[in-house]
N, CA, C and O atoms as a GROMACS GRO file, in nm:
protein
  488
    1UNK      N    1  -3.471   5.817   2.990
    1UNK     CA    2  -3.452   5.676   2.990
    1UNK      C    3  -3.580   5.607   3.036
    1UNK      O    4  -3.649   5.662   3.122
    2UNK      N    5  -3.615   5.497   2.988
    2UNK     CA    6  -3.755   5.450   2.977
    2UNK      C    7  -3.706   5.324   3.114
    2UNK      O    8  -3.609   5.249   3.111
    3UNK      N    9  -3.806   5.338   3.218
    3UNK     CA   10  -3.807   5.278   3.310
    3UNK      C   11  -3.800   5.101   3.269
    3UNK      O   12  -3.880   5.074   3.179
    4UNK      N   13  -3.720   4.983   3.319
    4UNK     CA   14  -3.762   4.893   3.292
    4UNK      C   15  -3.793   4.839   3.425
    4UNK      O   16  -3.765   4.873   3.540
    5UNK      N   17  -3.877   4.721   3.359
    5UNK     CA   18  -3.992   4.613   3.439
    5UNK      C   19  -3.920   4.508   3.465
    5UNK      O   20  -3.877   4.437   3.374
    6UNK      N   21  -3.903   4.493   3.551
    6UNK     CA   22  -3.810   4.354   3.607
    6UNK      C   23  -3.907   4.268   3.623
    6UNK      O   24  -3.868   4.167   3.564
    7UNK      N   25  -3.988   4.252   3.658
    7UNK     CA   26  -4.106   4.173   3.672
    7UNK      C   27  -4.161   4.098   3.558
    7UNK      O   28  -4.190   3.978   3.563
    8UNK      N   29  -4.174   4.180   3.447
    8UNK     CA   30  -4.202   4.126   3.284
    8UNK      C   31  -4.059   4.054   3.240
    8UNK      O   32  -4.069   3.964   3.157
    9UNK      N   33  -3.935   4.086   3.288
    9UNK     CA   34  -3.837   4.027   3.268
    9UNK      C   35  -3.833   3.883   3.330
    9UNK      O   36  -3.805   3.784   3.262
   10UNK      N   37  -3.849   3.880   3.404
   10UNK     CA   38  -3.886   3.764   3.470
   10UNK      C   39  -3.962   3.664   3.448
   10UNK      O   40  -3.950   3.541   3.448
   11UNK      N   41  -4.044   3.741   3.426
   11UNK     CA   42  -4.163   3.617   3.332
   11UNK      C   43  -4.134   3.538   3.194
   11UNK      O   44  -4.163   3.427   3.149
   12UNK      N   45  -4.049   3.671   3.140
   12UNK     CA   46  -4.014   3.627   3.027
   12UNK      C   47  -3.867   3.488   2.994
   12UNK      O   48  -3.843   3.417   2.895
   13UNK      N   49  -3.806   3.500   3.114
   13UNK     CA   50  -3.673   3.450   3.141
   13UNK      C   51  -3.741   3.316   3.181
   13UNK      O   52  -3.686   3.214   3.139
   14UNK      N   53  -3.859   3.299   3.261
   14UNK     CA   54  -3.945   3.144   3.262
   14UNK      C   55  -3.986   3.112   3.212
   14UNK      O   56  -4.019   2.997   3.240
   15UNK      N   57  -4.040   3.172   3.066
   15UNK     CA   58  -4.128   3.125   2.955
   15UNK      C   59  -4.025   3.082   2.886
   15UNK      O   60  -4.046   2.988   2.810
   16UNK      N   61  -3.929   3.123   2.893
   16UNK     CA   62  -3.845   3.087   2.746
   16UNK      C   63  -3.707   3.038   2.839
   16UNK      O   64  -3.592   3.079   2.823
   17UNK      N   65  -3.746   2.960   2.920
   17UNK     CA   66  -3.606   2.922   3.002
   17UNK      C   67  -3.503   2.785   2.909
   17UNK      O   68  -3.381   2.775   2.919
   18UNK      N   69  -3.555   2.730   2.859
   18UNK     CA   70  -3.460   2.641   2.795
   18UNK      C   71  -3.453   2.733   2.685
   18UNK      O   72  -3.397   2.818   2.754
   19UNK      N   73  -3.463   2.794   2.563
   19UNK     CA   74  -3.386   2.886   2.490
   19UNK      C   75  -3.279   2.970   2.598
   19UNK      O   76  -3.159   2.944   2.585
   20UNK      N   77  -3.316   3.061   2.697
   20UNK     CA   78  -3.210   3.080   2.764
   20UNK      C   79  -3.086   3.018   2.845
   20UNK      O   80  -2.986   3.079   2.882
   21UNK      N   81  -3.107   2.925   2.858
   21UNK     CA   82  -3.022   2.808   2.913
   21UNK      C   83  -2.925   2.827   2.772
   21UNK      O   84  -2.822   2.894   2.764
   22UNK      N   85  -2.988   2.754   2.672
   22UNK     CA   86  -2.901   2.717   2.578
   22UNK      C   87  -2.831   2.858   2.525
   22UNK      O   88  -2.717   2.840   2.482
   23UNK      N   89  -2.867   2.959   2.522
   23UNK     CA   90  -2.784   3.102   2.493
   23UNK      C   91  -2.668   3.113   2.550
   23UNK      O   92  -2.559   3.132   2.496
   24UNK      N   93  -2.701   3.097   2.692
   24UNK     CA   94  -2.624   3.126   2.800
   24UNK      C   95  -2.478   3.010   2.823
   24UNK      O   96  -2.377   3.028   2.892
   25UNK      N   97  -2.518   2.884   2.731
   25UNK     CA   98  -2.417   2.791   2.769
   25UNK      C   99  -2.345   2.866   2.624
   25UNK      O  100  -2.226   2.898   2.622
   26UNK      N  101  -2.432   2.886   2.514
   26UNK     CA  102  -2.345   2.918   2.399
   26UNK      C  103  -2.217   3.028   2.446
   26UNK      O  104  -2.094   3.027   2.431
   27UNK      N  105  -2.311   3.120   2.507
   27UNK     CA  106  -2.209   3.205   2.548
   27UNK      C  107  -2.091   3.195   2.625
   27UNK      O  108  -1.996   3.272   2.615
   28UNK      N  109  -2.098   3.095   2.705
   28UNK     CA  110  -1.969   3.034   2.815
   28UNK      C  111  -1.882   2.962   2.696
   28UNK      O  112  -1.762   2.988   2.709
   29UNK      N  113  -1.904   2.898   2.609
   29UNK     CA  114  -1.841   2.795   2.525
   29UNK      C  115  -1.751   2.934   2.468
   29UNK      O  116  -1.634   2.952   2.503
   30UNK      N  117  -1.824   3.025   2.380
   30UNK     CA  118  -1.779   3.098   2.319
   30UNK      C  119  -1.705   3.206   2.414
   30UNK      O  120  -1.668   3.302   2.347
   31UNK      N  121  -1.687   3.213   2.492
   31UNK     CA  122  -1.661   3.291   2.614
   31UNK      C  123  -1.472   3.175   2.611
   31UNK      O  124  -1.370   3.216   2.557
   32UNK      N  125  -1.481   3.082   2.662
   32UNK     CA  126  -1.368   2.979   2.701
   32UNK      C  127  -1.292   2.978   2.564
   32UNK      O  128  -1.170   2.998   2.555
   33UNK      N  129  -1.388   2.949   2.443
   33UNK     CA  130  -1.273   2.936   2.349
   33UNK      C  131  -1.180   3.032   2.289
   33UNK      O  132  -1.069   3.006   2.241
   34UNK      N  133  -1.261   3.191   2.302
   34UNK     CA  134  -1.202   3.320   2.307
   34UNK      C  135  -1.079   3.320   2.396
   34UNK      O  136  -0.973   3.364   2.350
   35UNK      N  137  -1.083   3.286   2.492
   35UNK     CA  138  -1.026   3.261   2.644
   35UNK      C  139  -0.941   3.200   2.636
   35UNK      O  140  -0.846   3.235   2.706
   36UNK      N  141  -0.919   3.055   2.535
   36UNK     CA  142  -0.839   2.972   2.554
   36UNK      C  143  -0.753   3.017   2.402
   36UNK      O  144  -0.633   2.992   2.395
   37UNK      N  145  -0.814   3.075   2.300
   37UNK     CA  146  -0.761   3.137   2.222
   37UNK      C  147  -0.666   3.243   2.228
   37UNK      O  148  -0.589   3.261   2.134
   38UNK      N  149  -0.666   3.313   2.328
   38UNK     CA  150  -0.609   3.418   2.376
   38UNK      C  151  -0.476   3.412   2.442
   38UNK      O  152  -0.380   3.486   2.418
   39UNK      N  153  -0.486   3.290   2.550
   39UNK     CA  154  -0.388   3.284   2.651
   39UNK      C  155  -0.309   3.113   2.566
   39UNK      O  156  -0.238   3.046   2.641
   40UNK      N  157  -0.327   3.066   2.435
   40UNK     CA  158  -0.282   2.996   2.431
   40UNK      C  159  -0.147   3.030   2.404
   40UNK      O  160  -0.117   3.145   2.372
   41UNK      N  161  -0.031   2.905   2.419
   41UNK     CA  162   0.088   2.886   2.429
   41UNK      C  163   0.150   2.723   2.391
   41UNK      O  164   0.186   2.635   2.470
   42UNK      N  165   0.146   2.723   2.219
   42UNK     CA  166   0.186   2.591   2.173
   42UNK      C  167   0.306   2.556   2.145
   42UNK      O  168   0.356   2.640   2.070
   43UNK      N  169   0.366   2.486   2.166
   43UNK     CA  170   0.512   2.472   2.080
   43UNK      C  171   0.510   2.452   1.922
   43UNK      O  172   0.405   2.400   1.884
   44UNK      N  173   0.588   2.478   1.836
   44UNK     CA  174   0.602   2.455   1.699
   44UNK      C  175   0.566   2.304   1.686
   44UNK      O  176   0.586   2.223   1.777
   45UNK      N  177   0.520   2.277   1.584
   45UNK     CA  178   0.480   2.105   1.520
   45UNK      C  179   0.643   2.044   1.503
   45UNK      O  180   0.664   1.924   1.483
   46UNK      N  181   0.739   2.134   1.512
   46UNK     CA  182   0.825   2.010   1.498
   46UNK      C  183   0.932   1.980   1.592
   46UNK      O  184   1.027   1.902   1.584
   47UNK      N  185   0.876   2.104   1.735
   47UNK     CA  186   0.912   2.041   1.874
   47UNK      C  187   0.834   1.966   1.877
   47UNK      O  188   0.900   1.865   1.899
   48UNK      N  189   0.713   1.930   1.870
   48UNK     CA  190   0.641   1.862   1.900
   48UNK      C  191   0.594   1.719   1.830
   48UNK      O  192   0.513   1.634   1.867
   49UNK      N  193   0.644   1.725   1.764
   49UNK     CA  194   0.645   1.573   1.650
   49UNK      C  195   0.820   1.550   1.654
   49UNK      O  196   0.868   1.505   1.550
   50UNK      N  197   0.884   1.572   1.733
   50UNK     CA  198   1.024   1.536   1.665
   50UNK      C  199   1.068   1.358   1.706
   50UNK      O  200   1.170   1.298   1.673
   51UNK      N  201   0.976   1.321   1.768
   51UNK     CA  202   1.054   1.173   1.781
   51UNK      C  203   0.936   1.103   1.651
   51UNK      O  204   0.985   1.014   1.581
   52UNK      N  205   0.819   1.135   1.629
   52UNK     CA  206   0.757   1.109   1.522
   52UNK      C  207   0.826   1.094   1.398
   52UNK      O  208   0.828   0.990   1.332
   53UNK      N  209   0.900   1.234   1.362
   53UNK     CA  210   0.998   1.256   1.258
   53UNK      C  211   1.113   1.173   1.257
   53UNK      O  212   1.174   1.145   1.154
   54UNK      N  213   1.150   1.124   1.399
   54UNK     CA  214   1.280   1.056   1.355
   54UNK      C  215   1.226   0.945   1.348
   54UNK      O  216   1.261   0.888   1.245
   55UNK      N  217   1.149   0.881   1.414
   55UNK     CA  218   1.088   0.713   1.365
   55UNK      C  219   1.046   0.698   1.180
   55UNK      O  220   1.069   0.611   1.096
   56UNK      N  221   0.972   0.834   1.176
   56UNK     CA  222   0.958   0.790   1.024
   56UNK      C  223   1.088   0.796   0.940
   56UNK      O  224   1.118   0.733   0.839
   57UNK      N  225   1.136   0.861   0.987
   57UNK     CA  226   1.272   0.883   0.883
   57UNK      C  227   1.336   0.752   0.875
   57UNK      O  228   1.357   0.700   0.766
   58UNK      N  229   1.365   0.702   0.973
   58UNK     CA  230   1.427   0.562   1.034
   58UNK      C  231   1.339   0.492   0.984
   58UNK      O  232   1.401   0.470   0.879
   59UNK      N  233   1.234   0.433   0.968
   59UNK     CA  234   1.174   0.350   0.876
   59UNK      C  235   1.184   0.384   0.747
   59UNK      O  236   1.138   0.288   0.685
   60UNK      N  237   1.211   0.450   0.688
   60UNK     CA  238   1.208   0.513   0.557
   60UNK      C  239   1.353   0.480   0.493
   60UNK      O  240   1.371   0.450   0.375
   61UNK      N  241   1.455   0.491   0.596
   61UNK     CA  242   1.573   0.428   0.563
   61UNK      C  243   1.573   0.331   0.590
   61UNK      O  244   1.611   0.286   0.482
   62UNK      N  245   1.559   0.224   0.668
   62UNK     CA  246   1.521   0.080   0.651
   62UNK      C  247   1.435   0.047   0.565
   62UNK      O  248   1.471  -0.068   0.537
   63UNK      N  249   1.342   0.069   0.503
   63UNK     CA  250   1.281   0.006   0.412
   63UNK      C  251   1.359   0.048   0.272
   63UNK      O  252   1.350  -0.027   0.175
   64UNK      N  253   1.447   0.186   0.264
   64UNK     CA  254   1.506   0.159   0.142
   64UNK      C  255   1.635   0.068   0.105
   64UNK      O  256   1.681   0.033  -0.004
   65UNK      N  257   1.679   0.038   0.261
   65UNK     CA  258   1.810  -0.061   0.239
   65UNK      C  259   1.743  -0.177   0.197
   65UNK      O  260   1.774  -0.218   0.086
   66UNK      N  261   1.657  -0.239   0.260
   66UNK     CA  262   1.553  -0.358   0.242
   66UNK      C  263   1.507  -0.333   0.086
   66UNK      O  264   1.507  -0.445   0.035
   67UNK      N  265   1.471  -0.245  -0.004
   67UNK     CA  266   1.488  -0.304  -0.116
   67UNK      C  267   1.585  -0.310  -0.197
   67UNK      O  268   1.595  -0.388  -0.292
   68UNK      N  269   1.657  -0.232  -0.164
   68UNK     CA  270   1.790  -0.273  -0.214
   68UNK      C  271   1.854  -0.441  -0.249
   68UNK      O  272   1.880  -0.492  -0.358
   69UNK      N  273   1.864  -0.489  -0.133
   69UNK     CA  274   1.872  -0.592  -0.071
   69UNK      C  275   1.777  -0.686  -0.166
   69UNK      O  276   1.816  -0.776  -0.240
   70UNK      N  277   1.634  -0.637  -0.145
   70UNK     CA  278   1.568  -0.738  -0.218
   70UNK      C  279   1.553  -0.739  -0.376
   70UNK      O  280   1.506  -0.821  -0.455
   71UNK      N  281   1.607  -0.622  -0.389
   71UNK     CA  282   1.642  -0.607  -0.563
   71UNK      C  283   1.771  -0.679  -0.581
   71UNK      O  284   1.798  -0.726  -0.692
   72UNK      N  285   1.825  -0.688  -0.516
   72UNK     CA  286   1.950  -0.753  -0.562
   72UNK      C  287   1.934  -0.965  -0.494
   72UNK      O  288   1.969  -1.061  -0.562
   73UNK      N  289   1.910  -0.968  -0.439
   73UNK     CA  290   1.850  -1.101  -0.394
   73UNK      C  291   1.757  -1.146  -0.528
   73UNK      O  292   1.800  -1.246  -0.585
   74UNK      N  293   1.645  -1.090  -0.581
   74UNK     CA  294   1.560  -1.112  -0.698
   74UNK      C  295   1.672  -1.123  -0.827
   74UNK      O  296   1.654  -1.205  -0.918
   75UNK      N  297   1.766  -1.049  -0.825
   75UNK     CA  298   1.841  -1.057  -0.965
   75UNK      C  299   1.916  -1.183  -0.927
   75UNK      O  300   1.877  -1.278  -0.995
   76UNK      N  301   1.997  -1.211  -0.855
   76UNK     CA  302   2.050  -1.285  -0.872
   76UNK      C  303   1.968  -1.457  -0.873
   76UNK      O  304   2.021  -1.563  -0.907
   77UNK      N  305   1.862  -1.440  -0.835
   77UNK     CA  306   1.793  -1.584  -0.813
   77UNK      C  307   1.754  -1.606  -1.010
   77UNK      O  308   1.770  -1.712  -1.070
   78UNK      N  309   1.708  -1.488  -1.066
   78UNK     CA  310   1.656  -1.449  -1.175
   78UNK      C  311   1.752  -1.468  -1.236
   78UNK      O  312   1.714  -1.477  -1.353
   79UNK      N  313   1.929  -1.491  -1.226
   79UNK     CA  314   2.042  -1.551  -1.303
   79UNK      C  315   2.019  -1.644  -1.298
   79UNK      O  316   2.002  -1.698  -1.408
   80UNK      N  317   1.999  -1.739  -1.160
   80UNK     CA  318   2.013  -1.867  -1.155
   80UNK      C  319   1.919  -1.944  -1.206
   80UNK      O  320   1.945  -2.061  -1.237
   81UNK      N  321   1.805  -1.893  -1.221
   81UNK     CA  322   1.678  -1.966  -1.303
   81UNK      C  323   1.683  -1.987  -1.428
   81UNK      O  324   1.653  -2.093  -1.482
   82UNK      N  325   1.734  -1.858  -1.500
   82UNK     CA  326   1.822  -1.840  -1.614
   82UNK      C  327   1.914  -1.927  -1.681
   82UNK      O  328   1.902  -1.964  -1.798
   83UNK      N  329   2.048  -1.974  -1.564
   83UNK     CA  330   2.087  -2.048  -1.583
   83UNK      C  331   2.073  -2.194  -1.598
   83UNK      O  332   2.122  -2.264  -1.687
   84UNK      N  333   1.997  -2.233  -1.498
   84UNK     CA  334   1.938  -2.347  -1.480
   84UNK      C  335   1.853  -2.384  -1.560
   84UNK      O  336   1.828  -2.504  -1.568
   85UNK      N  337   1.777  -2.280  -1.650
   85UNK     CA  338   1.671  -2.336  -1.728
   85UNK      C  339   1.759  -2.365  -1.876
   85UNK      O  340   1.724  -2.464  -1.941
   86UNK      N  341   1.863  -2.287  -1.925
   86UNK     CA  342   1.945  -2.241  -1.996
   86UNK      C  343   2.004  -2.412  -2.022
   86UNK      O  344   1.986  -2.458  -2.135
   87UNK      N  345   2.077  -2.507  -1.910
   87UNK     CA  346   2.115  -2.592  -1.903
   87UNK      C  347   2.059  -2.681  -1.932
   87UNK      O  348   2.107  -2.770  -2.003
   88UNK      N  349   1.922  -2.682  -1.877
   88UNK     CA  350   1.810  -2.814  -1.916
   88UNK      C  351   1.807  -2.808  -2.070
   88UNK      O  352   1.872  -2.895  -2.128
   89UNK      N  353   1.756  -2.737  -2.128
   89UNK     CA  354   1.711  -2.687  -2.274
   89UNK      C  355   1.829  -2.754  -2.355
   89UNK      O  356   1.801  -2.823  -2.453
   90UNK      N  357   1.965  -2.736  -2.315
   90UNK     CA  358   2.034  -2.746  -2.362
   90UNK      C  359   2.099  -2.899  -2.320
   90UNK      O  360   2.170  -2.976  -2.385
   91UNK      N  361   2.058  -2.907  -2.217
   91UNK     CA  362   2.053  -3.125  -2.176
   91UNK      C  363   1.926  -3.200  -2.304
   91UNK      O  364   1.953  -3.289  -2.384
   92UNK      N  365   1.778  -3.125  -2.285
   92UNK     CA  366   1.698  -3.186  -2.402
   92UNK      C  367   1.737  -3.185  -2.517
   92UNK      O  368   1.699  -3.280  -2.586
   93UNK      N  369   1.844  -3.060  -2.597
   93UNK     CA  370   1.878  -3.063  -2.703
   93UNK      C  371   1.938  -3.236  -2.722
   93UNK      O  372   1.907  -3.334  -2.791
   94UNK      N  373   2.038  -3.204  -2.619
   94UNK     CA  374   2.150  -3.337  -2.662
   94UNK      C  375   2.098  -3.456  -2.618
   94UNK      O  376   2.149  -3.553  -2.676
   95UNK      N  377   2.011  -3.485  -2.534
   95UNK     CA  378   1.900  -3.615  -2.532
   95UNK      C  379   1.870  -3.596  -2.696
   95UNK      O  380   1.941  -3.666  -2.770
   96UNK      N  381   1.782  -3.516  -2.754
   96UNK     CA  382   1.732  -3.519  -2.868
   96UNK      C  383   1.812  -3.585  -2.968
   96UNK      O  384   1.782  -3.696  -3.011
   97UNK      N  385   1.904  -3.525  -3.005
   97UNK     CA  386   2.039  -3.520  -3.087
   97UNK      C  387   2.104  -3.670  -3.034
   97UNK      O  388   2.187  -3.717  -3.111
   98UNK      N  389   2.073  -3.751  -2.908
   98UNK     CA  390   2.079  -3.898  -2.876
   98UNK      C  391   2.016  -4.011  -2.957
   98UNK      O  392   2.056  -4.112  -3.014
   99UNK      N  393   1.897  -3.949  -2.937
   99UNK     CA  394   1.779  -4.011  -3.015
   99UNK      C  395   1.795  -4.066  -3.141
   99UNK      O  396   1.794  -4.178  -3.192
  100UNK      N  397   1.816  -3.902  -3.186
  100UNK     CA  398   1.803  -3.909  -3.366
  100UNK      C  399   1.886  -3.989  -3.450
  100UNK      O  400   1.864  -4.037  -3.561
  101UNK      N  401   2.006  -3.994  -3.358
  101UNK     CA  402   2.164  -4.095  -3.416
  101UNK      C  403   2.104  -4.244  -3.400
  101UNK      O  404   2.152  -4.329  -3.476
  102UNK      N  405   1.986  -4.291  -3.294
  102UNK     CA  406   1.975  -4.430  -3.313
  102UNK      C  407   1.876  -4.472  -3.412
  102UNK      O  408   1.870  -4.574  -3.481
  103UNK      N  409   1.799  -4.369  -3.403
  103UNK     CA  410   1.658  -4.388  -3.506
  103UNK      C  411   1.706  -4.354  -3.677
  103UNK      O  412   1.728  -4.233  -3.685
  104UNK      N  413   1.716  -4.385  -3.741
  104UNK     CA  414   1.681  -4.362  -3.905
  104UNK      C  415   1.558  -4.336  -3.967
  104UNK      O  416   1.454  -4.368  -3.909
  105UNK      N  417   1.556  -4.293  -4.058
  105UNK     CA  418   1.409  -4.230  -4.129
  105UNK      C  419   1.408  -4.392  -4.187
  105UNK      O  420   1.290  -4.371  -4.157
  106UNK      N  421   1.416  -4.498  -4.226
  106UNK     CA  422   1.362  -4.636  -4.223
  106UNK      C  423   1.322  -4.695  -4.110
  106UNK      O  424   1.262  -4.802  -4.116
  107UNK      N  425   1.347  -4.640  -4.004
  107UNK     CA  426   1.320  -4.720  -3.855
  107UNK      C  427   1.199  -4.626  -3.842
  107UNK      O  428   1.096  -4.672  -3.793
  108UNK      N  429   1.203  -4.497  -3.882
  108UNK     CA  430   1.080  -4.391  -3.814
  108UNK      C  431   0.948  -4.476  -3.912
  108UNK      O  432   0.840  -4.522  -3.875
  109UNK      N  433   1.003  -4.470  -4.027
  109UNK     CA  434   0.865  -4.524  -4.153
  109UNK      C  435   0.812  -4.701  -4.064
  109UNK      O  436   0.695  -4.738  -4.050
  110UNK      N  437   0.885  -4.746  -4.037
  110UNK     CA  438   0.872  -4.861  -4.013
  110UNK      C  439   0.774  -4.863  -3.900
  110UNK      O  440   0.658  -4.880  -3.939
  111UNK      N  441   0.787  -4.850  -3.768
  111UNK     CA  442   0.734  -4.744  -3.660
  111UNK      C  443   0.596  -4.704  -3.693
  111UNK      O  444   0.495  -4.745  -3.637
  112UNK      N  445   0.604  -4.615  -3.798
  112UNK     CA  446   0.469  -4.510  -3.806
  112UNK      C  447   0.410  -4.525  -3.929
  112UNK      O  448   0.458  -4.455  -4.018
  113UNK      N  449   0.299  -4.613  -3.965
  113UNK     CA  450   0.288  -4.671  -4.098
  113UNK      C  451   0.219  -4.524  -4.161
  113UNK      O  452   0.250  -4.486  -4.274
  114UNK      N  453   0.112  -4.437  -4.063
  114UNK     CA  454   0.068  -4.329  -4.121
  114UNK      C  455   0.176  -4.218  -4.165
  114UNK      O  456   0.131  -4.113  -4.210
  115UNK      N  457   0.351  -4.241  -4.152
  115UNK     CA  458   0.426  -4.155  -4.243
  115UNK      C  459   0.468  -4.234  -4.358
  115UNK      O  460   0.584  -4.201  -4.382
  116UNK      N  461   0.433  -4.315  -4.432
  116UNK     CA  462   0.426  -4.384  -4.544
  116UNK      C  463   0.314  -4.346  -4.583
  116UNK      O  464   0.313  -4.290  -4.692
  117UNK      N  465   0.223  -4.357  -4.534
  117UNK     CA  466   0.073  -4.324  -4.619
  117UNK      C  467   0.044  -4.193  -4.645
  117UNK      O  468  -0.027  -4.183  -4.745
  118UNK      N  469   0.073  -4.081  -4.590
  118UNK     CA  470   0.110  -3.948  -4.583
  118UNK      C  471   0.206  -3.963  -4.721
  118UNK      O  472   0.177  -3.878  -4.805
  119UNK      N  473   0.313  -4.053  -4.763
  119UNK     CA  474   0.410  -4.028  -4.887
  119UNK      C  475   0.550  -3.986  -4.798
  119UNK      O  476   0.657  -4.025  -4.846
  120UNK      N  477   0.553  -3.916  -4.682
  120UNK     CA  478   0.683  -3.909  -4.675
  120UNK      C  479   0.807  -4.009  -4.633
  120UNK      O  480   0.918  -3.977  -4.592
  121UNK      N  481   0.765  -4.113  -4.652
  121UNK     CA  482   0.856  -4.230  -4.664
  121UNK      C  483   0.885  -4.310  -4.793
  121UNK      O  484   0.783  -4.374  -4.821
  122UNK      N  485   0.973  -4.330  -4.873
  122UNK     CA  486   0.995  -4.372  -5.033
  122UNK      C  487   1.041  -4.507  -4.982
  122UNK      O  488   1.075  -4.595  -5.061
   0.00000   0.00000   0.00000
């Protein structure tokens, strides 16, 4: 066995002391996480998320009653617009159909000299 020099060791451990520093911390890091790898003790993700799980779930069912709700709130407004527009259309008809009974195609020619000159007035 070949004698070693503690002395050259030494020297060498001051020349190169910040590379050894930084070895030496690598090695503690890697040392702890081995360490903490070893002796760990986690619970399952869904002891551990279970009030997580029930809040989302619970929002998840409230937001599907909520569209429910708002699908059916939208249809029915979507009748009534329906209806309501349905009614007007059908109020302008009979305004229209008011109109036409007072006016005559001699009262319209009379009125609008450019539907005589056009020809469609005899």
């Amino acid at each position: 066995m070949v004698p070693v020099d503690y002395n050259k060791l030494i020297d060498l451990l001051i020349k190169y002391k910040t590379q050894v520093s930084y070895l030496l911390c690598f090695i503690a890091c890697v040392g702890c996480f081995i360490g903490g790898y070893v002796v760990k003790k986690c619970p399952p993700k869904s002891v551990v998320c279970r009030a997580e799980e029930k809040t989302i779930l619970g929002l998840n069912a409230e937001l599907a009653a909520k569209d429910v709700v708002r699908t059916q709130q939208l249809r029915e407004q979507r009748d009534a617009d329906r209806s309501s527009c349905d009614e007007r259309v059908e109020q302008a008809k009979r305004d229209q159909n008011a109109a036409n009974d007072f006016l005559g195609c001699s009262d319209i020619c009379a009125l609008h000299p450019q539907c005589v000159e056009a020809g469609r007035c005899r």
